[in-house]
ZATILUM-511218 format. One record per residue (C-alpha): x, y, z; residue number from 1. Coordinates in nm, 3 decimals. Last residue first. Layout:
<kemars>
<kemar X="X" Y="Y" Z="Z" nr="NUM"/>
...
</kemars>
This chain:
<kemars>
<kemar X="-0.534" Y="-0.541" Z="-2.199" nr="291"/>
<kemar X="-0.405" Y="-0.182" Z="-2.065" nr="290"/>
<kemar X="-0.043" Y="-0.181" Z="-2.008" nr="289"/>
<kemar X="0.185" Y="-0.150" Z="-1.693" nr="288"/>
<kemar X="0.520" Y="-0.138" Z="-1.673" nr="287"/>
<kemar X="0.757" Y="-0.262" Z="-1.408" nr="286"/>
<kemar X="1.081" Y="-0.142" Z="-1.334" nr="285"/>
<kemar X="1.431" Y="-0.367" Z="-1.202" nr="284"/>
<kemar X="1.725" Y="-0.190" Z="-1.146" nr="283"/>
<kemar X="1.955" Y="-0.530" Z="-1.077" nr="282"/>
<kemar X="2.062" Y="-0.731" Z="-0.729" nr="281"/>
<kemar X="1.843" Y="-1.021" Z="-0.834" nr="280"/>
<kemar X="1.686" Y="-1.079" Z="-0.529" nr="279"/>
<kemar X="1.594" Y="-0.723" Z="-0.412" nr="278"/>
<kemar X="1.507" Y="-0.633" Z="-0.726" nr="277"/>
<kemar X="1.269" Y="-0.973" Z="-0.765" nr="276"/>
<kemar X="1.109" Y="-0.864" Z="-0.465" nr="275"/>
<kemar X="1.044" Y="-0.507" Z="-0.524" nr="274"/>
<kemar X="0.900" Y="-0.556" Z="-0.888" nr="273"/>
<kemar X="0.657" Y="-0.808" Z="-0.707" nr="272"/>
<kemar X="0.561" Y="-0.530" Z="-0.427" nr="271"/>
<kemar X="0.560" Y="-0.232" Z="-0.672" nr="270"/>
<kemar X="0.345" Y="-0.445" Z="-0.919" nr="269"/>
<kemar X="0.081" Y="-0.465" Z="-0.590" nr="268"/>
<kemar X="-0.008" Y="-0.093" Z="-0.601" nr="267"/>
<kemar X="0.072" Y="0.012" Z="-0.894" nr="266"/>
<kemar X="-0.220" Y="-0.261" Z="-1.028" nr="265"/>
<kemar X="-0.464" Y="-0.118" Z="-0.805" nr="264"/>
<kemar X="-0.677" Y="0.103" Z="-0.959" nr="263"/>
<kemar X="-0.647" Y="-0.052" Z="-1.300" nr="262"/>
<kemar X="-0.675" Y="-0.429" Z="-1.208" nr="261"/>
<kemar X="-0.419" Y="-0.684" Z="-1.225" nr="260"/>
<kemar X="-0.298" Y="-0.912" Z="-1.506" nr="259"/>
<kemar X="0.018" Y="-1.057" Z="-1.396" nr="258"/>
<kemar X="0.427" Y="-1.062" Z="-1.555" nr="257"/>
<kemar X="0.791" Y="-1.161" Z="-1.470" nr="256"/>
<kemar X="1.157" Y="-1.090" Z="-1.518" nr="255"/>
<kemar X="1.144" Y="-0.987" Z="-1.887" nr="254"/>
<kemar X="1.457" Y="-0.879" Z="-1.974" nr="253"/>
<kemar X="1.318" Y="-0.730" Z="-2.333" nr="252"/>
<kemar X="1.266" Y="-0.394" Z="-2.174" nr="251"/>
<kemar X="1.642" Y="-0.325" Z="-2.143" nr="250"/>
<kemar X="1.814" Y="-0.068" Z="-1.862" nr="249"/>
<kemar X="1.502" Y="-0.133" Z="-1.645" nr="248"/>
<kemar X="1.504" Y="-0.453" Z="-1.650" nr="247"/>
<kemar X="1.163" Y="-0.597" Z="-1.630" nr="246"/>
<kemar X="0.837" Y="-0.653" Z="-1.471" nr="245"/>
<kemar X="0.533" Y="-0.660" Z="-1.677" nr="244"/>
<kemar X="0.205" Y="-0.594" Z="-1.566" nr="243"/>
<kemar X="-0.108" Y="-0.581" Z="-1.800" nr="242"/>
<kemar X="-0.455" Y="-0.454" Z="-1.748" nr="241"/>
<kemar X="-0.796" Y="-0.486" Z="-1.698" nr="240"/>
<kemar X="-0.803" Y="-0.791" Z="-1.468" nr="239"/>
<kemar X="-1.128" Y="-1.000" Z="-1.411" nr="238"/>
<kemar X="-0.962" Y="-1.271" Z="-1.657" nr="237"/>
<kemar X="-0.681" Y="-1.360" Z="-1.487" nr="236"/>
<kemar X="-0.894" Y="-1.407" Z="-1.159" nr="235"/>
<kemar X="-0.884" Y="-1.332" Z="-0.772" nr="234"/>
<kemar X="-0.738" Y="-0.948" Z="-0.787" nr="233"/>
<kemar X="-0.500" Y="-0.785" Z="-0.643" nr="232"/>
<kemar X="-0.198" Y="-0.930" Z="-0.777" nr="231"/>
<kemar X="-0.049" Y="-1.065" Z="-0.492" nr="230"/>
<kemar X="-0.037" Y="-1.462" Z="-0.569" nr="229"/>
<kemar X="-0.328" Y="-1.509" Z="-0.302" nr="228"/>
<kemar X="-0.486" Y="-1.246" Z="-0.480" nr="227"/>
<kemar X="-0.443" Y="-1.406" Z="-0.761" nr="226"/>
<kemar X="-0.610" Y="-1.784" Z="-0.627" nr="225"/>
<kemar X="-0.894" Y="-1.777" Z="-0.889" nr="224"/>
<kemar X="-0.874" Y="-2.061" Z="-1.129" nr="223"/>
<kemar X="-0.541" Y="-2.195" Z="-1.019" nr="222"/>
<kemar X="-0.636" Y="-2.244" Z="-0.713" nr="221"/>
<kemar X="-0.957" Y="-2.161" Z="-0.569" nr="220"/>
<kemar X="-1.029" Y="-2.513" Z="-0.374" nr="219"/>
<kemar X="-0.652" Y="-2.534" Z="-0.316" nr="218"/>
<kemar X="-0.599" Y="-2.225" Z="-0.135" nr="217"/>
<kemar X="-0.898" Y="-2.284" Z="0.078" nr="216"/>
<kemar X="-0.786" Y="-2.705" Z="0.124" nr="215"/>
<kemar X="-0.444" Y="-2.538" Z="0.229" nr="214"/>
<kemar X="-0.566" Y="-2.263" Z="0.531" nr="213"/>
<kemar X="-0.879" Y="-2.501" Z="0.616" nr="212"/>
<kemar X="-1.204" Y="-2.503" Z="0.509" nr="211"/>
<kemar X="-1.483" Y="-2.347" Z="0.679" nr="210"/>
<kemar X="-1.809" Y="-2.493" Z="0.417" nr="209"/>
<kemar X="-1.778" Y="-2.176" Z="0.250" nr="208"/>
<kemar X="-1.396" Y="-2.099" Z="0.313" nr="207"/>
<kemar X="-1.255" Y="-1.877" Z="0.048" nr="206"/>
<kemar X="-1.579" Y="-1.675" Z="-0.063" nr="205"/>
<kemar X="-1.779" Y="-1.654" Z="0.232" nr="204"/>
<kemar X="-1.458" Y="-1.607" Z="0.443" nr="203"/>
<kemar X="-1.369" Y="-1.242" Z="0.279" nr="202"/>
<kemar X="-1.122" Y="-1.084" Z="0.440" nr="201"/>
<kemar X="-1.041" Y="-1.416" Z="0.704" nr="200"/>
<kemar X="-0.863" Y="-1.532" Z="0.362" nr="199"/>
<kemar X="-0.655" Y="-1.295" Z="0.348" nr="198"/>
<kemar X="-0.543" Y="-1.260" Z="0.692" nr="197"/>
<kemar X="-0.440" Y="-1.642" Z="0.659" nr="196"/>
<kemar X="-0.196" Y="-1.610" Z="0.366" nr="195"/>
<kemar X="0.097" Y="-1.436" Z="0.548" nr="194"/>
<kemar X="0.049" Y="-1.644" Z="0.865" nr="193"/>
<kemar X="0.032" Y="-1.977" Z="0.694" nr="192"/>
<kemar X="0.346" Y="-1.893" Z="0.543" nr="191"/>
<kemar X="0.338" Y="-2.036" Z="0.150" nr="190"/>
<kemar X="0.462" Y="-2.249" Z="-0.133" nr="189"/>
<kemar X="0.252" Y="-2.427" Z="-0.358" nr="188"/>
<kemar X="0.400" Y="-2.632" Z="-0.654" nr="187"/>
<kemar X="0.180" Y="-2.726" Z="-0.959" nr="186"/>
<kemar X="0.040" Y="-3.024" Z="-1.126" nr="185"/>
<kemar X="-0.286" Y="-3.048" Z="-0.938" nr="184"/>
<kemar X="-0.130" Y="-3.031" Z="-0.604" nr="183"/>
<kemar X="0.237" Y="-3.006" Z="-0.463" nr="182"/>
<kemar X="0.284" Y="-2.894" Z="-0.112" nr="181"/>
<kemar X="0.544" Y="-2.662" Z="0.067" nr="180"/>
<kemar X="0.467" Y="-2.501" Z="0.390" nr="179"/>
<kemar X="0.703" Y="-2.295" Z="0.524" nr="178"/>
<kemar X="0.724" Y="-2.265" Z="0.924" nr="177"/>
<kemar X="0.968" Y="-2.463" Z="0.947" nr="176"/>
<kemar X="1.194" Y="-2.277" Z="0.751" nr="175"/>
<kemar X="1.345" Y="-2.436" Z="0.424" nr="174"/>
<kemar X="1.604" Y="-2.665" Z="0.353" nr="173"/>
<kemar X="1.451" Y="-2.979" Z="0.565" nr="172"/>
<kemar X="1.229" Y="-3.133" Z="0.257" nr="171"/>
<kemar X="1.266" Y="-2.889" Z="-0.012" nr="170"/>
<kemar X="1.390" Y="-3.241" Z="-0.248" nr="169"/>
<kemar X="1.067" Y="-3.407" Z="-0.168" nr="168"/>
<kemar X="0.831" Y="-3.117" Z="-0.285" nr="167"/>
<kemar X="1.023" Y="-3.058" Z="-0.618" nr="166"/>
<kemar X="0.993" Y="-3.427" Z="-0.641" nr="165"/>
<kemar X="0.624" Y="-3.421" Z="-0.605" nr="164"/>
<kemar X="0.619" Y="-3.071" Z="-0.876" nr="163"/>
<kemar X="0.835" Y="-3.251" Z="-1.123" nr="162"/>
<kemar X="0.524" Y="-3.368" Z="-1.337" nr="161"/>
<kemar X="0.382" Y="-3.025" Z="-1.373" nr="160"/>
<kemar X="0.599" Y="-2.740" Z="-1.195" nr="159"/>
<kemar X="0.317" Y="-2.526" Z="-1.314" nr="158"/>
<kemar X="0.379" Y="-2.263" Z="-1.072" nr="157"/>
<kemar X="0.223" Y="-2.100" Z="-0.736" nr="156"/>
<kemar X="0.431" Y="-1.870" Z="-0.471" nr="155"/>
<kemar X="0.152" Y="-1.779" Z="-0.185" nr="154"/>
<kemar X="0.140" Y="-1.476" Z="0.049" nr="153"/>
<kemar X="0.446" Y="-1.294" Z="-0.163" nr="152"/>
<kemar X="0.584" Y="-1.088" Z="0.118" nr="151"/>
<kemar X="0.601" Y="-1.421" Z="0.308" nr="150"/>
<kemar X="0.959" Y="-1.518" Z="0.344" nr="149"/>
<kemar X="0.902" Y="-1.868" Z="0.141" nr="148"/>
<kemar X="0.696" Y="-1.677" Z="-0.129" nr="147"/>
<kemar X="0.922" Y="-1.433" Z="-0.174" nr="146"/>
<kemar X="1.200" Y="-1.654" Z="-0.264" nr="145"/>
<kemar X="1.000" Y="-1.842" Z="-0.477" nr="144"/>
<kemar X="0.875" Y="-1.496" Z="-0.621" nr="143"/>
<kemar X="1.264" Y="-1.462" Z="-0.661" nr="142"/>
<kemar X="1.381" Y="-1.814" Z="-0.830" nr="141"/>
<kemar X="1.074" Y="-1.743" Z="-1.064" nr="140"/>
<kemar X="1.197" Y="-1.371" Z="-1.166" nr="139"/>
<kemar X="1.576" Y="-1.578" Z="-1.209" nr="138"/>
<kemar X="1.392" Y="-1.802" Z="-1.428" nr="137"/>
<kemar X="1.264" Y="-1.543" Z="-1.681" nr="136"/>
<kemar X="1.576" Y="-1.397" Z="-1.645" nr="135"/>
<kemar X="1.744" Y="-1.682" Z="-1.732" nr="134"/>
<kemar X="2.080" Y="-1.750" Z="-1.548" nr="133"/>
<kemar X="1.831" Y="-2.024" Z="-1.373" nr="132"/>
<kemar X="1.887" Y="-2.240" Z="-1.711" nr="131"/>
<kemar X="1.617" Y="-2.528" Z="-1.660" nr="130"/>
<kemar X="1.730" Y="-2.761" Z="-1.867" nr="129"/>
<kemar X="1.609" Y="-3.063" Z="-1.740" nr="128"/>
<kemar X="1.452" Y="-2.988" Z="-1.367" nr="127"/>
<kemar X="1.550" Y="-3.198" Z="-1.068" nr="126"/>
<kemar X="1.911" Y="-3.075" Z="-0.986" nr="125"/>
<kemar X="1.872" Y="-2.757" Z="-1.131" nr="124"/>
<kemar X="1.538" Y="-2.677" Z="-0.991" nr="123"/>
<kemar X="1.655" Y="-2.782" Z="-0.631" nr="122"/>
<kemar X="2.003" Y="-2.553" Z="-0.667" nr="121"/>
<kemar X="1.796" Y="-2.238" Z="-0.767" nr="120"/>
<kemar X="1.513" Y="-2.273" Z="-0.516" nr="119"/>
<kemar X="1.794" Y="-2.273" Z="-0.230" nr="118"/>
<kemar X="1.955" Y="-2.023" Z="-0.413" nr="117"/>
<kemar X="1.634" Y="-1.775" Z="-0.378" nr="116"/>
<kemar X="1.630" Y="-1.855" Z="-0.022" nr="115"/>
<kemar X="1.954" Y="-1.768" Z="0.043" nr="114"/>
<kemar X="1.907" Y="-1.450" Z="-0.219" nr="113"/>
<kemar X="1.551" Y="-1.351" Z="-0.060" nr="112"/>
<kemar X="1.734" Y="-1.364" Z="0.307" nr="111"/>
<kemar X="2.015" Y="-1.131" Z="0.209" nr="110"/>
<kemar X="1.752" Y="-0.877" Z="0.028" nr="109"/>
<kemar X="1.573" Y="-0.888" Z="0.373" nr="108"/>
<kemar X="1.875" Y="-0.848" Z="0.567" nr="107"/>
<kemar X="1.973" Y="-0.556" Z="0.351" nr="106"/>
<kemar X="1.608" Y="-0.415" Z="0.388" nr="105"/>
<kemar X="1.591" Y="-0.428" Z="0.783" nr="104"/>
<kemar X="1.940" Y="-0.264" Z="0.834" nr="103"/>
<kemar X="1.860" Y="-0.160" Z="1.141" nr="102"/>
<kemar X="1.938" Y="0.229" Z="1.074" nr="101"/>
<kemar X="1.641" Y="0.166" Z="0.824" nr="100"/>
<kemar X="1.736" Y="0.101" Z="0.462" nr="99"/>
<kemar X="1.604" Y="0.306" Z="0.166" nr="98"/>
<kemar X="1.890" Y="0.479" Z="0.068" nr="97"/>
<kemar X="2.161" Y="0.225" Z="0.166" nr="96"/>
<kemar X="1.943" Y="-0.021" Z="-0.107" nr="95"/>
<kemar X="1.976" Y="0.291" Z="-0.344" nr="94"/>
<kemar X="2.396" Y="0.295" Z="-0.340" nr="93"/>
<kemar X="2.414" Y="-0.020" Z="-0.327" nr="92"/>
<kemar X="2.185" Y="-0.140" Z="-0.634" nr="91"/>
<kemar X="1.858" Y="-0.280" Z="-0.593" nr="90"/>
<kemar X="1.623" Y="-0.004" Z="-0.804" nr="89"/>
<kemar X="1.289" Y="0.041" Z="-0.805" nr="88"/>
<kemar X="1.187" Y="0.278" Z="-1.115" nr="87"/>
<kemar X="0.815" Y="0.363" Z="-1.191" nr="86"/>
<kemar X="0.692" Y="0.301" Z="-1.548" nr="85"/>
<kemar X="0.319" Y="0.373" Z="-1.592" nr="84"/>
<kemar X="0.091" Y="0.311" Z="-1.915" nr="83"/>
<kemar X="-0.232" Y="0.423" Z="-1.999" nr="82"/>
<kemar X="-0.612" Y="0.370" Z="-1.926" nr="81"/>
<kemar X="-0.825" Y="0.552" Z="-2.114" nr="80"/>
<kemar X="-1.036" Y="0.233" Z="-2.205" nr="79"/>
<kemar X="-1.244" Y="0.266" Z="-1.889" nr="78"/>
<kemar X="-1.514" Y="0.019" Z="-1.969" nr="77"/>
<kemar X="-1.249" Y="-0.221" Z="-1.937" nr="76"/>
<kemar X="-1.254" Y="-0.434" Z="-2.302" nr="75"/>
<kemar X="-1.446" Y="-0.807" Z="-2.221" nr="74"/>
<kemar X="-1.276" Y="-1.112" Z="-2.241" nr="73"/>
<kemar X="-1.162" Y="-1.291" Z="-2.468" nr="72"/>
<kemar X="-1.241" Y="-1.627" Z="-2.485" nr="71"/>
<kemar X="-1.127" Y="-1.936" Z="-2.310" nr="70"/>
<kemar X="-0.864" Y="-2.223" Z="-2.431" nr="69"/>
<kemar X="-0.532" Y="-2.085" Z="-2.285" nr="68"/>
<kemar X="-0.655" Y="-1.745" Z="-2.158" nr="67"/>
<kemar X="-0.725" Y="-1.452" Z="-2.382" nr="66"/>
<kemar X="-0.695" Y="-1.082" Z="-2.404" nr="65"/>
<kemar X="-0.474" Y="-1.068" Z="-2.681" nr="64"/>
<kemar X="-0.325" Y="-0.740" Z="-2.552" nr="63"/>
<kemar X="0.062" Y="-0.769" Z="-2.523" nr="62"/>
<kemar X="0.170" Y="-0.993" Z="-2.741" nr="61"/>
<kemar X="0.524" Y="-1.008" Z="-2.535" nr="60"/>
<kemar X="0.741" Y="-1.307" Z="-2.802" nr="59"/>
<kemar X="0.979" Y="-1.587" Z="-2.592" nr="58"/>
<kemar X="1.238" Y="-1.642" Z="-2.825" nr="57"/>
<kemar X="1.443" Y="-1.952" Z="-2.826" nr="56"/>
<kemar X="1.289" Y="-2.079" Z="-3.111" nr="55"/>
<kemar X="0.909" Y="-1.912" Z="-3.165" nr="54"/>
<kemar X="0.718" Y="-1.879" Z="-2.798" nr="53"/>
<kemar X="0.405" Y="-1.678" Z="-2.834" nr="52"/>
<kemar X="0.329" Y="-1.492" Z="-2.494" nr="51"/>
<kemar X="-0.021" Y="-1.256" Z="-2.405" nr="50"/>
<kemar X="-0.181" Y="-1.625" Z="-2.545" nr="49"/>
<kemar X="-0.149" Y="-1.752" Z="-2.231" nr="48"/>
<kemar X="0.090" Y="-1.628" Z="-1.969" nr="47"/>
<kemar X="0.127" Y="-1.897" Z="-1.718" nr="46"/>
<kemar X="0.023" Y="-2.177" Z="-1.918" nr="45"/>
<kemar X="0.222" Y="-2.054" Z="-2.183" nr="44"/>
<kemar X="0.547" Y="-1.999" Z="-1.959" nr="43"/>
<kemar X="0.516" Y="-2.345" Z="-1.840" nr="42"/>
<kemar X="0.484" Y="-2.523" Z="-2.186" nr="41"/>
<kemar X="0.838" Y="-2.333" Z="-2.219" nr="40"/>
<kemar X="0.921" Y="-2.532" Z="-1.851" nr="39"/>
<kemar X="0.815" Y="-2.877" Z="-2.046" nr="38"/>
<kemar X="0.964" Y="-2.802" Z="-2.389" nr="37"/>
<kemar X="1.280" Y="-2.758" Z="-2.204" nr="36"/>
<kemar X="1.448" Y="-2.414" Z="-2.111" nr="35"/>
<kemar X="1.771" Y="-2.312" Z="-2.237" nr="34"/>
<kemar X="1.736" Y="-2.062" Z="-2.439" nr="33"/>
<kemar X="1.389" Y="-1.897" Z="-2.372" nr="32"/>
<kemar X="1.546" Y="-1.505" Z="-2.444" nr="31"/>
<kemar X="1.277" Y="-1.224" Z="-2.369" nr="30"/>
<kemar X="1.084" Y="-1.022" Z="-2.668" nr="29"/>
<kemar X="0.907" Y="-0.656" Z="-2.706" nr="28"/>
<kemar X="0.839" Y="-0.624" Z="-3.073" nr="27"/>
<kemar X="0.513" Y="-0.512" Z="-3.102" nr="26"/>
<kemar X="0.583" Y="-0.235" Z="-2.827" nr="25"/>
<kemar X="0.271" Y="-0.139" Z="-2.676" nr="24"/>
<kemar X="0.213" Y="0.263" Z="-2.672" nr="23"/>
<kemar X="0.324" Y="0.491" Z="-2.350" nr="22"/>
<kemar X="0.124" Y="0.760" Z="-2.184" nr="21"/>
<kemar X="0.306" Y="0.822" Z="-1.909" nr="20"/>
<kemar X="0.131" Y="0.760" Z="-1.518" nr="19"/>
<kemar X="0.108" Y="1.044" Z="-1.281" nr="18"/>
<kemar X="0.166" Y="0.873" Z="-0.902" nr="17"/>
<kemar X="0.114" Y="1.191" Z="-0.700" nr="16"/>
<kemar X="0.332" Y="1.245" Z="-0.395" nr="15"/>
<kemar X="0.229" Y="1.336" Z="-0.119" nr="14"/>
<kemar X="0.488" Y="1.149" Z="0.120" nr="13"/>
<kemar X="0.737" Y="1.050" Z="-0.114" nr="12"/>
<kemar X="0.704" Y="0.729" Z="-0.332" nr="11"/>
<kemar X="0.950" Y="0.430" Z="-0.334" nr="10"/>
<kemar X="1.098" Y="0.542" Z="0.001" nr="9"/>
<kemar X="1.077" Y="0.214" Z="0.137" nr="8"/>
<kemar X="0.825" Y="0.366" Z="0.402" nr="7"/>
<kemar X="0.660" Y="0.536" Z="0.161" nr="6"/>
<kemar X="0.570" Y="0.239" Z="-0.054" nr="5"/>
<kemar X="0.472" Y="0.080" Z="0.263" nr="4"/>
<kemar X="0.199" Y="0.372" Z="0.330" nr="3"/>
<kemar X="0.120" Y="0.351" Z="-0.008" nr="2"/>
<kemar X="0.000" Y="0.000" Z="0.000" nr="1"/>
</kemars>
């Protein structure tokens, strides 16, 4: 919210957020060398038609509007939306910035890089091909990360068949008070504590018959678990616009993307751009484009 984003010194106390009008760029791309057919199947599942994989390029479609196998949605009403690019760097010089005299954010970006190499070793081992020197991969390596510490309430990925070894090779390398399950294809990591509030927001909807912290995550997952992911809002297909978190020196580095909704999407792309800065060690921005 923008009391955190103040706090990290990502927005100054006041201070509008003025997007820049900014047009789609046809012939944004991101590097897939290295990944199998299974992981590139992955990145379609994940991003649908928005991504069309040709070679070892992975091509940004931008606003295609559809899910794997479902129709298009509906345009916003609001179809004056435009595009924001706000800058959250990682180097030294801003992580001394925005650190408390307690050092809260180096130990943080300390603790998403152990955890972050923990997920990097596991995925070697088990995973053929998987090239975690991708950026791509990297922004995966850093929502697990995330995930695991608890600013991301839930980390969620089509692991597909290597999700149960996934699972058994975690075993003992993360905290205790990680959980780490594999279901319907994909791997779940979360902190009950970091999911829970959520779901007490709105019980009706994630616990009708008072399920419990996994069988609610499971019973909306994948269909409609994005806020659990922190987007801001339940379904891919409710959002009105696109997120893409990148380099900031090179738009192609695609680090990770999420369909959120307009009057929140700043909001919650701040918090994943945040992450995978922190992790990687690199300027990372995030963009945001109407569907």
């Amino acid at each position: 919210d923008r009391e955190d984003a103040e706090k990290w010194g990502l927005l100054s106390p006041g201070e509008k957020i003025t997007p820049n009008a900014q047009e789609f760029d046809d012939s944004l791309a991101a590097s897939v060398q290295g990944l199998d057919d299974q992981m590139r199947g992955a990145l379609k599942k994940i991003f649908g038609d928005q991504v069309k994989i040709e070679g070892d390029t992975a091509i940004w479609q931008g606003n295609t509007g559809a899910m794997p196998g479902l129709p298009p949605p509906e345009p916003p009403l609001d179809d004056t939306v435009k595009t924001g690019n706000s800058r959250i760097t990682s180097d030294e010089n801003d992580l001394q910035s925005l650190q408390s005299q307690d050092g809260a954010v180096e130990r943080e970006a300390t603790e998403l890089r152990r955890l972050g190499e923990i997920a990097k070793g596991v995925f070697g081992e088990i995973v053929e091909g998987w090239d975690a020197d991708n950026d791509l991969a990297r922004g995966v390596q850093a929502q697990f990360a995330a995930g695991c510490l608890g600013s991301k309430p839930l980390y969620f990925d089509p692991w597909g068949s290597y999700s149960e070894e996934i699972v058994r090779a975690l075993a003992g390398k993360l905290p205790e008070d990680v959980e780490v399950r594999a279901a319907k294809d994909h791997l779940f990591i979360y902190r009950p504590e970091a999911i829970d509030p959520i779901l007490e927001r709105d019980p009706k909807f994630y616990r009708p018959n008072g399920e419990d912290t996994w069988a609610a995550i499971e019973r909306v997952s994948p269909a409609e678990n994005g806020e659990l992911l922190g987007y801001g809002c339940r379904s891919m297909m409710e959002g009105d616009v696109s997120v893409r978190i990148h380099a900031e020196d090179d738009p192609s580095r695609l680090f990770a993307g999420f369909f959120a909704h307009a009057e929140t999407a700043e909001e919650w792309a701040a918090q994943r751009a945040r992450e995978i800065a922190l992790y990687t060690g690199e300027s990372v921005v995030y963009t945001i484009y109407p569907r």
